[in-house]
C-alpha positions, 0 to 999 in steps of 0.5 A, spaced: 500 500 500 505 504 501 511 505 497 515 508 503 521 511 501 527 512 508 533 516 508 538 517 514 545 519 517 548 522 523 549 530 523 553 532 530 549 529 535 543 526 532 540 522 527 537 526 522 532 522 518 528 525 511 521 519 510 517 519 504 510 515 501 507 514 507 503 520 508 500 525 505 501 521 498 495 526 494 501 532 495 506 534 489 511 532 495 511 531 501 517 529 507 517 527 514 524 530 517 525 527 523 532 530 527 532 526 534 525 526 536 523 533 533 519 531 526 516 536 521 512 535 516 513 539 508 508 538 504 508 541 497 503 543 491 503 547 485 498 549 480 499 547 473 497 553 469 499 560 470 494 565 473 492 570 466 495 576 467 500 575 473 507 577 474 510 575 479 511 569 482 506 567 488 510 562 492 506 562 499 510 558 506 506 556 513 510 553 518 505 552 524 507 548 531 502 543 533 502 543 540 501 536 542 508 536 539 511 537 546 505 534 550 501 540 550 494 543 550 493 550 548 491 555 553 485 560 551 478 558 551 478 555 544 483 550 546 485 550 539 492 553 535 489 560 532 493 565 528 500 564 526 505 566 533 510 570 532 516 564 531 512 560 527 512 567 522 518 568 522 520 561 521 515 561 515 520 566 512 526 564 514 524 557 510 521 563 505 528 566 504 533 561 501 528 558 497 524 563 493 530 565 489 531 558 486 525 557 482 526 558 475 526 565 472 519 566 469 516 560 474 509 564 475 505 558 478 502 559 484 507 554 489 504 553 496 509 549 502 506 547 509 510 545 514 508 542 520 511 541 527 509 534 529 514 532 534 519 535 538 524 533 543 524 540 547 532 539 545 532 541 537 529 546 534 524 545 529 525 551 525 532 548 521 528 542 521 523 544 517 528 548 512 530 541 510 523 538 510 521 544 505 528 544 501 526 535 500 519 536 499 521 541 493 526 537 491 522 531 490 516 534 487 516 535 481 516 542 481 522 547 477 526 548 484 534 550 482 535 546 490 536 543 494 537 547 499 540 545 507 540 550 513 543 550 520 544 553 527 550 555 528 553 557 536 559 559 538 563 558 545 570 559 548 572 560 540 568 554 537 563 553 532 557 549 535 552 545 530 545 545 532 545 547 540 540 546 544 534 549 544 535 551 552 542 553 549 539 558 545 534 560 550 535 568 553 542 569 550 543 575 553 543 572 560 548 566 557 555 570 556 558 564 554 553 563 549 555 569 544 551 568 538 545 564 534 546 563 527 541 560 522 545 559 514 541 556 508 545 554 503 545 551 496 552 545 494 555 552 492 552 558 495 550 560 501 542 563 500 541 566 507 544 568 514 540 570 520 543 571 526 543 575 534 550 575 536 553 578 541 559 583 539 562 578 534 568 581 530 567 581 522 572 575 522 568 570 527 561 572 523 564 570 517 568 563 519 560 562 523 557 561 516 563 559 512 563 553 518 555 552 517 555 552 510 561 547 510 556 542 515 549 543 510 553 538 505 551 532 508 544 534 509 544 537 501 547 530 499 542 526 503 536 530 499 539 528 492 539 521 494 531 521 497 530 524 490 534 520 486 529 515 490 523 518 490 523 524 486 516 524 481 518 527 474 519 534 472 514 539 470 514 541 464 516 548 463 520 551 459 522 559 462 519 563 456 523 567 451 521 574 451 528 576 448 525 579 441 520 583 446 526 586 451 529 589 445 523 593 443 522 595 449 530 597 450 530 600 443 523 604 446 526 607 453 533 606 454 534 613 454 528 615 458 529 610 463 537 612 464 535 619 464 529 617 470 534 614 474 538 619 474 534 624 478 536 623 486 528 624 488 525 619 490 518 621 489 520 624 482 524 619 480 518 614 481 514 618 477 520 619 471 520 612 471 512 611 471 512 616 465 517 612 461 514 605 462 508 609 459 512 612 453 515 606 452 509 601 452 506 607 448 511 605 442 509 598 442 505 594 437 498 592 440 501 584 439 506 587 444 502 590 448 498 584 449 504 579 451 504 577 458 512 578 459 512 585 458 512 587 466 519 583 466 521 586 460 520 592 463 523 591 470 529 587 466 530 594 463 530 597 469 535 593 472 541 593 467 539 601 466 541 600 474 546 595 475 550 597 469 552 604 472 553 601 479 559 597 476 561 600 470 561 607 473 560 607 480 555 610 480 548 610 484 541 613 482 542 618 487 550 620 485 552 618 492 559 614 492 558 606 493 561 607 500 558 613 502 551 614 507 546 619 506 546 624 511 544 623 518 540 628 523 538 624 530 534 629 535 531 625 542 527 627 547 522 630 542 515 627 546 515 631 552 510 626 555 514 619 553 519 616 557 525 617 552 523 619 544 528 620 539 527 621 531 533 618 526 533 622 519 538 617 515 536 621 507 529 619 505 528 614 511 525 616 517 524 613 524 520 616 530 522 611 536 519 611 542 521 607 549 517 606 555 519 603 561 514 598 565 513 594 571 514 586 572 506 586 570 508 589 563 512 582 561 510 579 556 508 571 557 510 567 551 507 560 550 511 556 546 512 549 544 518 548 549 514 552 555 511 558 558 516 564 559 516 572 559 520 577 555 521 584 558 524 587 552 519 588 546 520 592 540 515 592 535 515 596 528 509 599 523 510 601 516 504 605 515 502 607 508 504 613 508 512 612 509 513 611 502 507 616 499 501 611 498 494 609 500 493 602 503 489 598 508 492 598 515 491 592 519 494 588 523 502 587 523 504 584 517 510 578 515 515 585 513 512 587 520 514 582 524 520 580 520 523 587 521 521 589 528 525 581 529 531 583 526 532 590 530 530 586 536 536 581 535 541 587 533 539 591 541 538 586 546 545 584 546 547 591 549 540 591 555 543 591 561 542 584 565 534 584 569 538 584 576 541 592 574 536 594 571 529 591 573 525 594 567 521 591 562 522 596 556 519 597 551 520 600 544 515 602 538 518 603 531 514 608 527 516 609 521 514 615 518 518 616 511 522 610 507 526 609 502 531 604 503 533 600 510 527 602 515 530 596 520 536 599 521 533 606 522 529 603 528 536 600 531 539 607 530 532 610 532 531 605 538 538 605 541 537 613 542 530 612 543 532 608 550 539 612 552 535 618 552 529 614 556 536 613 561 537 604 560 544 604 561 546 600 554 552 597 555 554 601 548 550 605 542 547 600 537 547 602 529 546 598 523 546 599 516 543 595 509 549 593 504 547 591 497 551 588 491 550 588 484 555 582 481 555 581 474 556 575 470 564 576 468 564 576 476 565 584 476 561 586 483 559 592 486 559 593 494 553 598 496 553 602 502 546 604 506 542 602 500 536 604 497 530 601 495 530 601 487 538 599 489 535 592 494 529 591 488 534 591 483 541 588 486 543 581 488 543 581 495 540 585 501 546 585 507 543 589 514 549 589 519 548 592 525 553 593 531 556 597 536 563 599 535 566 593 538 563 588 533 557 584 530 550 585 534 546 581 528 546 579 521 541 577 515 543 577 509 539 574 503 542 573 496 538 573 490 543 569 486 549 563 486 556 565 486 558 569 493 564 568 494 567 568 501 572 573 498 564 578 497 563 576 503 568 579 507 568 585 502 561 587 504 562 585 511 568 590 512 565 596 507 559 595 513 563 596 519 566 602 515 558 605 515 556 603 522 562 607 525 560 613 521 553 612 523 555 611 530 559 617 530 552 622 527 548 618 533 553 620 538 552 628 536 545 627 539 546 625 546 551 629 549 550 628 556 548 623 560 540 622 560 536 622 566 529 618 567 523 621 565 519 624 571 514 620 568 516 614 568 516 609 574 521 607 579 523 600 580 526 599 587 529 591 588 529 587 595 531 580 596 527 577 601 528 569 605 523 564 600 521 561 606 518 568 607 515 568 601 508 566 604 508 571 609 509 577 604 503 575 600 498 573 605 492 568 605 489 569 598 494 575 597 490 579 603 497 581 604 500 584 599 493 587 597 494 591 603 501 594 601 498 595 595 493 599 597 495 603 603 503 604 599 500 606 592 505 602 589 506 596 585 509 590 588 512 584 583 514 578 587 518 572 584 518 565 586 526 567 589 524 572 593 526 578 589 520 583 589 520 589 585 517 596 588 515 600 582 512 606 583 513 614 579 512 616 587 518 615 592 515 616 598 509 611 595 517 605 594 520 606 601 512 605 604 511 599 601 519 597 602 518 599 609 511 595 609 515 588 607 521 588 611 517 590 618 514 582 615 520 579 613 525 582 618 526 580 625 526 585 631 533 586 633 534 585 641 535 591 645 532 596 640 526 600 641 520 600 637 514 605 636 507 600 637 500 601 638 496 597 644 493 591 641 490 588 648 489 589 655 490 583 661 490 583 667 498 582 668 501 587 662 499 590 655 500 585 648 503 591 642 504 591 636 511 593 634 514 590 629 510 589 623 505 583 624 509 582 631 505 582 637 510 582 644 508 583 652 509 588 656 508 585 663 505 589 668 511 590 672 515 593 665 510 599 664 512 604 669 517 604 675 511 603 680 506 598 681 500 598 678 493 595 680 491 594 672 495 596 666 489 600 664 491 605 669 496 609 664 494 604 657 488 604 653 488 600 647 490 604 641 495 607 645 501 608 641 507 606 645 514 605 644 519 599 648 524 595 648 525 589 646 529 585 651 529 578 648 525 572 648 523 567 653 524 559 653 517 559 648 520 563 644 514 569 646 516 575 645 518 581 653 517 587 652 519 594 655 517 601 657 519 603 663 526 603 661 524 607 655 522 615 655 515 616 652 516 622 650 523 623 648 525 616 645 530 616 649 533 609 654 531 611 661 539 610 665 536 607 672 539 611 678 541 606 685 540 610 691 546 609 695 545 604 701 545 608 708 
């Protein structure tokens, strides 16, 4: 019934395993990649025709994570996975990314790839797992896909390279000196197609030797997939890139000139509206049969892209006539909100952030329900791209793919400078507005956000820029290297390239490269041409914060204490009557975790020390020999019980009251009566003796007792 086909090997420390014929059999290509006992399984399917009139190549990738892969049950009241969470979007693009470039030029059908998390160790990362499932099914299918591909994790400890850490290994980087580096690289046989990476201060040489290391381990795993196929793959599709030579050298002839004249206009809205006038011109000088073919959109942008290109690397020279390694001029304002706790406004040519920081509390946490468990974040960056940042109308909604994608990558750039939780017991918060765009908007939200929270007064351990490299590598391998690119310059060339990082190294890296034949040698080039931009950034950012920024009298203040665990109980009360009570009576907010740290957070000082003052009368012990200011609680026939010491009740024998003999304590006390006395210490039952005649009611003051000399 089955016709099963199985492939194994051993990649570092697991079994790697890629299944095919069992499941899924109606599929173009389906395979079950199993790494330990993490299994994802890659189904793919394509249209057989072209949808009339399309021009661009409808490829759609979902990754979703089932949680009875890890034993799991969703939370919620549905009880059923909903909308993608933001790992399962971005693993969907990370798959997205290496293989898009490596359907065949003038592939239009509509291509779909499910990945789907069936299992999971809780020790490997279904992510890479995917990756190769998605490669392998796409391999197998049929379809024209120019792969495989592989990925891997890649980590990075006292020196050494590791293949695919941990996931625990993975986790909370910033509080794991050891660990320096998360890295993702997707490749081909030949090339490297994709580098994601969170890293935490990596020199250029140790970044380029990270990916260099992992394309060198996807070999294997790209070898295993040729042999599945070789197995199990169905017979190619029948498609044949259609030839449009004849109509590109029409359109050439049409508006070449036009179309260089266009782009030689620095504007960029008037450079947009040049080349839409030259496109009308040039399809204006066509023939109606021309004008009907389905190809001319390409032609068109194949017009585009060597008008482009072949100035880039024949002459040096870019649309805005900027050298190859220059940035656009730079304006960095902060404080500009009077009300926010930090704002600043980073201007880098036409592309503008306005980012804007906000401190919280321990209650502001994000929680985060994910396969390998429940954990909180008190970092969050989030990015909006409105329409009108690049002069548009459009439907504004929820935050998209791009969205989510962009608002990571900046994430992963300023999380490696944050300050440890224990100095700085804050949860931040960083929104990204980007109001205008003409090139990399992520790296403006770096820039924007590493000012935006020094001036909010978050001790950074450095200042964090970033920039977009580009390239342009021609087919006799002539290249162009391109600083703090555009975006005409991204849609047209071969490789997008955002490094961001303080002065001292590499904070993250994504790259994604559009055609095969990066050499190391490229690579190493666009990584020291991107240092050069960075400290130049850096150093226009630096003109922005002359001074040492102070918190915003806005924002809340955050007082830390470290109490017993065993006085946990204690602080919070039954049914948290008691830590409502503080709370309540203090003004502040009172965070307590399970190893007896508790955050005070309050805008108002006196509202701290009251609750601090509150807690340690609960969880200190009175000193013996010190006075105490309480208050009469109950009156007995033998003494008077006070309360002196937070909850703490002591008595006060009659005979310690005044130095006289009383009939009844209530002779001088009521209850009510504020009091102060001494603790003399405890009795063999551990109750507590108290005292007041030895203490001066008024003054506070011990009273020394004078002995009469014997006659």
């Amino acid at each position: 019934m089955f016709n099963v086909t199985k492939k194994s090997m051993q990649w570092g420390e697991e079994t790697l395993t890629l299944e095919t014929g069992k499941v899924a059999r109606q599929a173009d290509g389906t395979v079950i990649a199993t790494l330990g006992e993490t299994s994802v399984m890659a189904n793919v399917t394509f249209a057989r025709e072209q949808k009339p009139g399309q021009d661009f190549f409808p490829l759609t990738v979902h990754y979703q994570e089932k949680y009875y892969a890890a034993g799991k049950i969703p939370g919620g009241f549905f009880k059923r996975e909903a909308r993608p969470t933001e790992k399962e979007t971005l693993t969907a693009r990370l798959i997205d990314r290496p293989i898009r470039p490596l359907f065949v030029p003038g592939f239009k059908n509509e291509v779909l790839v499910m990945c789907t998390v069936l299992s999971h160790d809780l020790v490997n990362d279904p992510d890479v797992v995917a990756m190769i499932a998605a490669s392998a099914a796409l391999t197998i299918s049929g379809v024209p896909f120019m792969g495989p591909i592989a990925g891997a994790r890649v980590g990075f400890v006292d020196g050494e390279y590791v293949l695919n850490p941990t996931v625990d290994d993975m986790q909370d980087l910033r509080l794991n000196p050891e660990q320096r580096l998360d890295l993702v690289v997707a490749g081909t046989k030949d090339a490297v197609m994709m580098v994601e990476s969170e890293a935490y201060e990596l020199t250029e040489e140790e970044m380029l030797g990270a990916v260099t290391f992992a394309h060198a381990q996807i070999q294997p795993v790209i070898d295993l997939i040729i042999a599945l196929a070789e197995d199990a793959a169905k017979e190619p599709f029948d498609f044949t890139p259609p030839d449009y030579s004849a109509l590109y050298e029409a359109v050439k002839a049409a508006g070449e000139d036009k179309m260089r004249a266009a782009y030689a206009i620095s504007d960029k809205q008037e450079r947009v509206a040049a080349v839409g006038a030259a496109k009308e011109a040039i399809i204006a000088a066509l023939s109606d049969e021309q004008k009907e073919d389905g190809n001319l959109g390409s032609a068109l942008k194949k017009l585009e892209s060597v008008v482009l290109r072949g100035d880039v690397v024949k002459n040096g020279r870019r649309i805005d006539g900027r050298a190859l390694d220059q940035v656009r001029s730079i304006v960095c304002e902060t404080g500009l909100l009077p009300r926010t706790h930090g704002s600043a406004l980073f201007t880098r040519g036409e592309t503008q952030g306005l980012v804007v920081t906000t401190l919280g509390t321990g209650d502001d946490e994000q929680f985060i329900d994910a396969l390998h468990g429940n954990f909180k974040s008190n970092f969050l960056l989030h990015y909006n791209f409105p329409p009108y940042s690049v002069g548009e109308v459009g439907r504004v909604g929820s935050p998209g793919r791009r969205e989510i994608g962009h608002g990571k990558l900046a994430w992963r750039a300023l999380q490696a400078v944050l300050p440890a939780p224990t100095d700085f017991p804050y949860t931040i918060r960083v929104v990204s507005e980007i109001t205008e765009s003409n090139g990399s908007s992520s790296m403006a939200s770096v820039c924007g956000g590493s000012l935006s929270m020094m001036d909010a007064g978050v001790p950074l351990k450095a200042p964090v820029a970033g920039v977009a490299m580009g390239l342009v590598l021609e087919d006799d391998g002539s290249y162009g290297i391109l600083t703090d690119i555009l975006g005409d310059e991204d849609h047209l060339g071969d490789m997008d390239f955002k490094v961001a990082g303080t002065e001292a190294g590499i904070t993250s890296l994504q790259m994604d490269i559009k055609v095969a034949g990066i050499t190391p040698e490229i690579m190493k080039s666009a990584l020291a041409q991107a240092k050069a931009g960075r400290l130049h950034i850096l150093g226009e950012m630096a003109k922005a914060l002359t001074s040492a920024n102070e918190f915003s009298q806005h924002a809340p203040r955050i007082e830390t204490m470290q109490i017993p665990t065993d006085k946990i109980r204690e602080v919070i009360g039954s049914g948290g009557k008691v830590i409502r009570e503080i709370v309540e009576v203090s003004g502040a907010k009172v965070d307590i975790n399970d190893d007896g740290v508790i955050k005070i957070a309050s805008a108002n000082g006196e509202a701290i020390q009251k609750a601090y003052d509150m807690i340690y009368s609960i969880v200190a012990e009175p000193e013996e020999g010190k006075v105490y200011t309480g208050k009469v609680v109950k009156i007995v026939d033998f003494g008077a019980f006070v309360n002196f010491f937070g909850k703490r009740d002591g008595l006060v024998h009659v005979s310690q009251i005044e130095n006289r003999r009383l009939n009844h304590p209530s002779d001088v006390l009521k209850e009510g009566q504020e009091v102060k006395v001494k603790l003399l210490g405890f009795d063999d039952r551990g109750k507590v003796r108290l005292s007041m005649k030895c203490i001066d009611q008024v003054t506070g003051e011990e009273v020394v007792e004078k002995k009469e000399d014997a006659e």
